[in-house]
N, CA, C and O atoms as a Maestro MAE file, in Angstrom:
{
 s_m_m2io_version
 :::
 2.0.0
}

f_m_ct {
 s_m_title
 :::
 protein
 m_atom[188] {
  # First column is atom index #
  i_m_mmod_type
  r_m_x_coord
  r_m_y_coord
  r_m_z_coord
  i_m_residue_number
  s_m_chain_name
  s_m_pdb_residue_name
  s_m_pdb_atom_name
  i_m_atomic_number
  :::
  1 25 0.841 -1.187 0.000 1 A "UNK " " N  " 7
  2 3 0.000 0.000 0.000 1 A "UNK " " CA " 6
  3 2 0.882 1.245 0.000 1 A "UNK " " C  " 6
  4 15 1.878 1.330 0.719 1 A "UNK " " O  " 8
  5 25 0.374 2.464 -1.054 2 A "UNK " " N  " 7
  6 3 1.239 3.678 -1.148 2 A "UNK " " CA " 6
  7 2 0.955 4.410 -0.258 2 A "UNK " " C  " 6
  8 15 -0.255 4.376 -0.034 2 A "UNK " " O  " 8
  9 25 1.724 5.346 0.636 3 A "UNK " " N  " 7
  10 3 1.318 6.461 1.381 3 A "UNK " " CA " 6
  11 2 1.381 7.946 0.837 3 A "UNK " " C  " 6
  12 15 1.397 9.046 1.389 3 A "UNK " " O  " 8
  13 25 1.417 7.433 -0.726 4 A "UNK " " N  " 7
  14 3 1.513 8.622 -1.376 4 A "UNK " " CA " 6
  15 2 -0.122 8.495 -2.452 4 A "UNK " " C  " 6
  16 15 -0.433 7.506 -3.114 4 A "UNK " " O  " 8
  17 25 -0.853 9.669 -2.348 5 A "UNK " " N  " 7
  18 3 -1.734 10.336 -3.422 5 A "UNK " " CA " 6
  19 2 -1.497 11.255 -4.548 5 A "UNK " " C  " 6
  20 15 -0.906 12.333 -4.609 5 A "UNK " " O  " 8
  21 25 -2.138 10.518 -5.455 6 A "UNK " " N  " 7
  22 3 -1.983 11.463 -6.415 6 A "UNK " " CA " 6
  23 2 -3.020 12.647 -6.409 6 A "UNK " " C  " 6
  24 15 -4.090 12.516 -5.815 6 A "UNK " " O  " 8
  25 25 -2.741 13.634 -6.977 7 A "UNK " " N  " 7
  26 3 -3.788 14.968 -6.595 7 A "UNK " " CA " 6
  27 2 -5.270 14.356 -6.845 7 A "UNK " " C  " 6
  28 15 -6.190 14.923 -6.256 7 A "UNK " " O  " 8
  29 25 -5.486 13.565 -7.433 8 A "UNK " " N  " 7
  30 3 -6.984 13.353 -7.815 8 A "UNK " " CA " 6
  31 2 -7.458 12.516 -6.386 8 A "UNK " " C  " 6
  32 15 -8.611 12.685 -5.990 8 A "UNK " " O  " 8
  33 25 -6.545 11.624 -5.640 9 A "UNK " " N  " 7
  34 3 -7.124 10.818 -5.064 9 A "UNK " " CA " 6
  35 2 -6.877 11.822 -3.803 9 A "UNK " " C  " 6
  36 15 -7.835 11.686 -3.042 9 A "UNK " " O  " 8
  37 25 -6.136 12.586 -3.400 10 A "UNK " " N  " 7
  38 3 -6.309 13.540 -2.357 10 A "UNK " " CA " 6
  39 2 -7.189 14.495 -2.279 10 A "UNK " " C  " 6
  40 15 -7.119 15.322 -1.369 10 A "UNK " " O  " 8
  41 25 -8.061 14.531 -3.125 11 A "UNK " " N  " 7
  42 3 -8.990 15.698 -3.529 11 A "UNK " " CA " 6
  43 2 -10.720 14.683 -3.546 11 A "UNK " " C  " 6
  44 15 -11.814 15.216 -3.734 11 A "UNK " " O  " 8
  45 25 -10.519 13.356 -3.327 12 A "UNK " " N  " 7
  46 3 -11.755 12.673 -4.227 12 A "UNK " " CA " 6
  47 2 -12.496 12.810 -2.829 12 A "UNK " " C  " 6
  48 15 -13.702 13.044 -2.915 12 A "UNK " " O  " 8
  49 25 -11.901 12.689 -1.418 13 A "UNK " " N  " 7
  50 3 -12.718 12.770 -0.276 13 A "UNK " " CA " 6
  51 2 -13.736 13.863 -0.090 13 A "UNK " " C  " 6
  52 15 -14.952 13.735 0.047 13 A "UNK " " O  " 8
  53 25 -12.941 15.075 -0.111 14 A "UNK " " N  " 7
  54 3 -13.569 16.337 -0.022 14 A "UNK " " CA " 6
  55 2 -14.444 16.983 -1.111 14 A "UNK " " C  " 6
  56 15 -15.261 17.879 -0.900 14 A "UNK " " O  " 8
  57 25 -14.128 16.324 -2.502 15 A "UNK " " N  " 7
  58 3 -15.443 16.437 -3.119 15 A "UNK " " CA " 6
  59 2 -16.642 15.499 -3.389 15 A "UNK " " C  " 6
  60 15 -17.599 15.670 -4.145 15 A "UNK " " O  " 8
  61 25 -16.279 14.253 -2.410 16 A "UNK " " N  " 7
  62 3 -17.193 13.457 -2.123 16 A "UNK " " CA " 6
  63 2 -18.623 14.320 -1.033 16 A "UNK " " C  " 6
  64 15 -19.788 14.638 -1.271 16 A "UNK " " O  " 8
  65 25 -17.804 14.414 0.060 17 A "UNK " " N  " 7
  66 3 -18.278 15.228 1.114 17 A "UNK " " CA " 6
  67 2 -18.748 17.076 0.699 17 A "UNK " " C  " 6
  68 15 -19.603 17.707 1.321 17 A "UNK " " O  " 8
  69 25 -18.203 17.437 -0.082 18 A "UNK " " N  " 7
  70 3 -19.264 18.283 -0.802 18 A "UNK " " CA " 6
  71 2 -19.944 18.357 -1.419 18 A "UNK " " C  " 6
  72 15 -20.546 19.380 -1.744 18 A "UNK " " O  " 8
  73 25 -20.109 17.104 -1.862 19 A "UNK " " N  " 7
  74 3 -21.377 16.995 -2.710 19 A "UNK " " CA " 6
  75 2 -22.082 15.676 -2.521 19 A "UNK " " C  " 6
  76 15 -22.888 15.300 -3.372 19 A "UNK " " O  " 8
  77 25 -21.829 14.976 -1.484 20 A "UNK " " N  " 7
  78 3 -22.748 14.258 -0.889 20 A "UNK " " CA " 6
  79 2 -24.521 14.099 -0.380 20 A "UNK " " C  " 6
  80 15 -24.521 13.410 0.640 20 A "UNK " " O  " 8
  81 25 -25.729 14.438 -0.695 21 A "UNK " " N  " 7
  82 3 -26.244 14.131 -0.341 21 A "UNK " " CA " 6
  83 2 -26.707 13.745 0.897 21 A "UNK " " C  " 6
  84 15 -27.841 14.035 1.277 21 A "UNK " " O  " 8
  85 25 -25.747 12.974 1.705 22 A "UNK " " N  " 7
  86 3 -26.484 12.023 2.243 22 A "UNK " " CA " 6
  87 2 -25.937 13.395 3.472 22 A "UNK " " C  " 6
  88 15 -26.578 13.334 4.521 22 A "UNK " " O  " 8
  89 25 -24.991 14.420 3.428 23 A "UNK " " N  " 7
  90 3 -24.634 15.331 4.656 23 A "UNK " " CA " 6
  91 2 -25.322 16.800 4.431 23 A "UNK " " C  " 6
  92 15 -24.982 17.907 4.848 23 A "UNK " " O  " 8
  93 25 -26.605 16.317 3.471 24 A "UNK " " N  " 7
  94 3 -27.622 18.071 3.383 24 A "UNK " " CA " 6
  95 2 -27.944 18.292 4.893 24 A "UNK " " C  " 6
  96 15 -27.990 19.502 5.113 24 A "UNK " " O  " 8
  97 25 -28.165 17.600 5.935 25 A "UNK " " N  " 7
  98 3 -28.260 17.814 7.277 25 A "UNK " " CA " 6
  99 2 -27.749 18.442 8.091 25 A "UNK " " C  " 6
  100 15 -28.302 19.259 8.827 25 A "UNK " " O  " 8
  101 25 -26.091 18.007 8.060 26 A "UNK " " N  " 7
  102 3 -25.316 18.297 8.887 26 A "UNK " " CA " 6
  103 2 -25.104 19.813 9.653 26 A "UNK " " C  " 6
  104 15 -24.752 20.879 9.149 26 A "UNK " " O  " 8
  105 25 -25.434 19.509 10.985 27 A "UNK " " N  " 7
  106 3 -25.293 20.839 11.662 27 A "UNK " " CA " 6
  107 2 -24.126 21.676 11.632 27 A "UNK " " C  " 6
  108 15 -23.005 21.207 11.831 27 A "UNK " " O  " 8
  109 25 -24.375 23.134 11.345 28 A "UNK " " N  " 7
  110 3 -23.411 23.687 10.701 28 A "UNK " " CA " 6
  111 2 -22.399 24.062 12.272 28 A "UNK " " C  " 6
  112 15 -21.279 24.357 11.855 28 A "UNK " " O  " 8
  113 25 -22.406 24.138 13.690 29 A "UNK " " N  " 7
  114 3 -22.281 24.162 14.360 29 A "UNK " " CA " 6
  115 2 -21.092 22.798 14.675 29 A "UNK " " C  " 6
  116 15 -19.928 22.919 15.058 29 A "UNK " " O  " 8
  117 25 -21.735 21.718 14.411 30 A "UNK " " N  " 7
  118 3 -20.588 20.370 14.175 30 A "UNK " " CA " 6
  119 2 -19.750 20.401 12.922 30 A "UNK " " C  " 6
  120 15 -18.612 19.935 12.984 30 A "UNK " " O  " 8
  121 25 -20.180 20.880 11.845 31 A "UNK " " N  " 7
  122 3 -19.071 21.310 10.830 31 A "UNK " " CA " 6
  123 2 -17.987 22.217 11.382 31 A "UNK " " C  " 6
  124 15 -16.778 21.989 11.426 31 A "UNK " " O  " 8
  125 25 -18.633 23.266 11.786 32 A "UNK " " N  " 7
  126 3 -17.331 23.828 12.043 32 A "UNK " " CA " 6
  127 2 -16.571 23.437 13.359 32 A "UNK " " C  " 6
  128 15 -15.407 23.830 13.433 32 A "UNK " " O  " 8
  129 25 -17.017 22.806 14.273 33 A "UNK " " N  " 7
  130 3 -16.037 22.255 15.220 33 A "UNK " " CA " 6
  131 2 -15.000 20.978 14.882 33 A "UNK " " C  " 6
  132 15 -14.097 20.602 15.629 33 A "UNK " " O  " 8
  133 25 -15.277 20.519 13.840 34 A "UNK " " N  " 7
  134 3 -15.094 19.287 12.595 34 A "UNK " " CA " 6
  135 2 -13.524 20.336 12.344 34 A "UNK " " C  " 6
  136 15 -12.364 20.151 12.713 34 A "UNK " " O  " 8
  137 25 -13.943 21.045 11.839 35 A "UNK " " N  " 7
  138 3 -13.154 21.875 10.754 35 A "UNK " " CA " 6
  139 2 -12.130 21.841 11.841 35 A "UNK " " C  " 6
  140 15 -11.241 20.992 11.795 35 A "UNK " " O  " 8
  141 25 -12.198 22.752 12.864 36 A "UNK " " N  " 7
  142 3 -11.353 23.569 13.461 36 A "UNK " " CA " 6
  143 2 -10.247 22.369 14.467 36 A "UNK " " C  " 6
  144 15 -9.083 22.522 14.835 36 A "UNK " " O  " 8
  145 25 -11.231 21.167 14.679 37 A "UNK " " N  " 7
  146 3 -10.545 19.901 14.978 37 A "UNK " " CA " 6
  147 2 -9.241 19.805 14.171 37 A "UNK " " C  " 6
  148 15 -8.063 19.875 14.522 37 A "UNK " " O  " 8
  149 25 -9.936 19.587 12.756 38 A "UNK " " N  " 7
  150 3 -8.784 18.547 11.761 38 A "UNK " " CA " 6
  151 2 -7.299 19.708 11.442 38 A "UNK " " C  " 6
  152 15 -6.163 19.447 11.044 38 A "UNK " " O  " 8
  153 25 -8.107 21.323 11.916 39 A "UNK " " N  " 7
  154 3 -6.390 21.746 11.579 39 A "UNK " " CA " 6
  155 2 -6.340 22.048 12.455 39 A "UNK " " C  " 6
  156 15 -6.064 23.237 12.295 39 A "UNK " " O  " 8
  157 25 -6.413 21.847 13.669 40 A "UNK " " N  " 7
  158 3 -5.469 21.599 14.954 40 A "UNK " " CA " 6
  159 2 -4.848 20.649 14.499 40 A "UNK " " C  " 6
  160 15 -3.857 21.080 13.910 40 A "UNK " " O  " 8
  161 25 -4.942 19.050 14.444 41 A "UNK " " N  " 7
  162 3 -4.552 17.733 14.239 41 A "UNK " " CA " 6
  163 2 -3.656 18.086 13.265 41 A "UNK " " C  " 6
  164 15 -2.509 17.935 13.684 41 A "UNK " " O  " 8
  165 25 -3.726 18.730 11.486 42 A "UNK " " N  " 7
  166 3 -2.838 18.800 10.928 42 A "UNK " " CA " 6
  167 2 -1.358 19.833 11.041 42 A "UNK " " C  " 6
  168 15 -0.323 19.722 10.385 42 A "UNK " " O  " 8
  169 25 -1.728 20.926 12.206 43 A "UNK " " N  " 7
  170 3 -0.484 21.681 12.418 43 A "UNK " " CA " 6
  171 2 0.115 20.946 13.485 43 A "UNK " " C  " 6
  172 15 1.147 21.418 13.962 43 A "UNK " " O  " 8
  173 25 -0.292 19.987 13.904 44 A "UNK " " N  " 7
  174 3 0.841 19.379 14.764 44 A "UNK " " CA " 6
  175 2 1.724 18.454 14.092 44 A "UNK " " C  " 6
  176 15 2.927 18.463 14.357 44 A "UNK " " O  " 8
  177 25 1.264 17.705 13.299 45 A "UNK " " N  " 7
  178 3 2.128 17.290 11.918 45 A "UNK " " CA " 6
  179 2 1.958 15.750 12.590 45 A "UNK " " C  " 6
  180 15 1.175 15.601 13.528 45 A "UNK " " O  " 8
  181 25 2.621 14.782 12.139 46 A "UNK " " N  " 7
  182 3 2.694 13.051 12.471 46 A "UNK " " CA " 6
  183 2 2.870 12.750 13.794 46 A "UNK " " C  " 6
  184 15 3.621 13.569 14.323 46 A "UNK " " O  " 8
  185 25 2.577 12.115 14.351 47 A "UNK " " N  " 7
  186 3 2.245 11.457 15.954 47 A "UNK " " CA " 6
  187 2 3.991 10.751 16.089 47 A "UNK " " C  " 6
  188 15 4.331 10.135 17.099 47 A "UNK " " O  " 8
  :::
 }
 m_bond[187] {
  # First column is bond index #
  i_m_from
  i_m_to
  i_m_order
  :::
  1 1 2 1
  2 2 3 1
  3 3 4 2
  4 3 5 1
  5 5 6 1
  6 6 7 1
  7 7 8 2
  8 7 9 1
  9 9 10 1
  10 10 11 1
  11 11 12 2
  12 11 13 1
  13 13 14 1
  14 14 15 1
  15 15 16 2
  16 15 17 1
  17 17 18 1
  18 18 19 1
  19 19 20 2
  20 19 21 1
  21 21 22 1
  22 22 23 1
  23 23 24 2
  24 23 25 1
  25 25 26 1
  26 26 27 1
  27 27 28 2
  28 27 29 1
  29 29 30 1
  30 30 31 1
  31 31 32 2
  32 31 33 1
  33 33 34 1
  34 34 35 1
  35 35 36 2
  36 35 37 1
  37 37 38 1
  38 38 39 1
  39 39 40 2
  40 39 41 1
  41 41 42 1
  42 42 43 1
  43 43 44 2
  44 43 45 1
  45 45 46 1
  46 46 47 1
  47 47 48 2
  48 47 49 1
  49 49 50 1
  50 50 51 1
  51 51 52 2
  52 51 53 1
  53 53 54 1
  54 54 55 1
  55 55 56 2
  56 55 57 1
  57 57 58 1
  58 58 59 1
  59 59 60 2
  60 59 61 1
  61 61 62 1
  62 62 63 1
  63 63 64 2
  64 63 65 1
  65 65 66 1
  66 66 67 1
  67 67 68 2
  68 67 69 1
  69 69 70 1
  70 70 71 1
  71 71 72 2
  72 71 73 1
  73 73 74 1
  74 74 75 1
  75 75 76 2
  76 75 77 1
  77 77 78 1
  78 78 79 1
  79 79 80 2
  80 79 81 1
  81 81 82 1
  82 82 83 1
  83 83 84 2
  84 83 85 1
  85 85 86 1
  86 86 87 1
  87 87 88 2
  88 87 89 1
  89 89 90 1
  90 90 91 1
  91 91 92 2
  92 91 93 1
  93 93 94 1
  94 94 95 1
  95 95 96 2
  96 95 97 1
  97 97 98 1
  98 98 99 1
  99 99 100 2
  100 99 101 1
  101 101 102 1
  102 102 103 1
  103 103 104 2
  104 103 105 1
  105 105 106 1
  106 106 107 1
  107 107 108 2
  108 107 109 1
  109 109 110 1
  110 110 111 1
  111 111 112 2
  112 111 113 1
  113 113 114 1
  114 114 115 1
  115 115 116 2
  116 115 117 1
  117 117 118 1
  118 118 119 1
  119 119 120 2
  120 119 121 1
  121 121 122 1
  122 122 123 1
  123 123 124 2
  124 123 125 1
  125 125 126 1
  126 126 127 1
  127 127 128 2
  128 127 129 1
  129 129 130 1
  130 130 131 1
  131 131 132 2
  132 131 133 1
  133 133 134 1
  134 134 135 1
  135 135 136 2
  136 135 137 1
  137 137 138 1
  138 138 139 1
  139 139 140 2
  140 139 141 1
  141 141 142 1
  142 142 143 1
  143 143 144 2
  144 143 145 1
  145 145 146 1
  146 146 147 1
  147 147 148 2
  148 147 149 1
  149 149 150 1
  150 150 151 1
  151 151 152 2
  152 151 153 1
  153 153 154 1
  154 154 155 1
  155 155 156 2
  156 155 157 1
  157 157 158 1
  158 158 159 1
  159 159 160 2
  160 159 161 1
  161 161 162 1
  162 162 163 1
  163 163 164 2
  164 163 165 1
  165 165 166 1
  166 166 167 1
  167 167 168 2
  168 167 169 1
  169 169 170 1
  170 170 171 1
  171 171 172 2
  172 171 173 1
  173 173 174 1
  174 174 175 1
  175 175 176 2
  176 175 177 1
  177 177 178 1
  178 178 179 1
  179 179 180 2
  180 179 181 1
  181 181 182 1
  182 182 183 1
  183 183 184 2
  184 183 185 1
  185 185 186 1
  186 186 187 1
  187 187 188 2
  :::
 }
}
């Protein structure tokens, strides 16, 4: 298994999840605590 993406497959999540359907729900209140989670997590860089 690669730990490398190519731009299409690093990109296919987030335009899954924007244009998903199934997240017309989602409270915008948990989105953005979502958000503000994952770049905390990414400025700390690898565990």
């Amino acid at each position: 298994m690669s730990l490398i993406k190519t731009p299409e497959q690093g990109a296919a999540t987030s335009v899954l999840l924007a244009t998903s359907p199934q997240l017309a729900g989602v409270d915008p209140d948990s989105a953005e605590r979502l958000w503000t989670l994952s770049e905390t997590l990414l400025a700390k860089g690898p565990a």
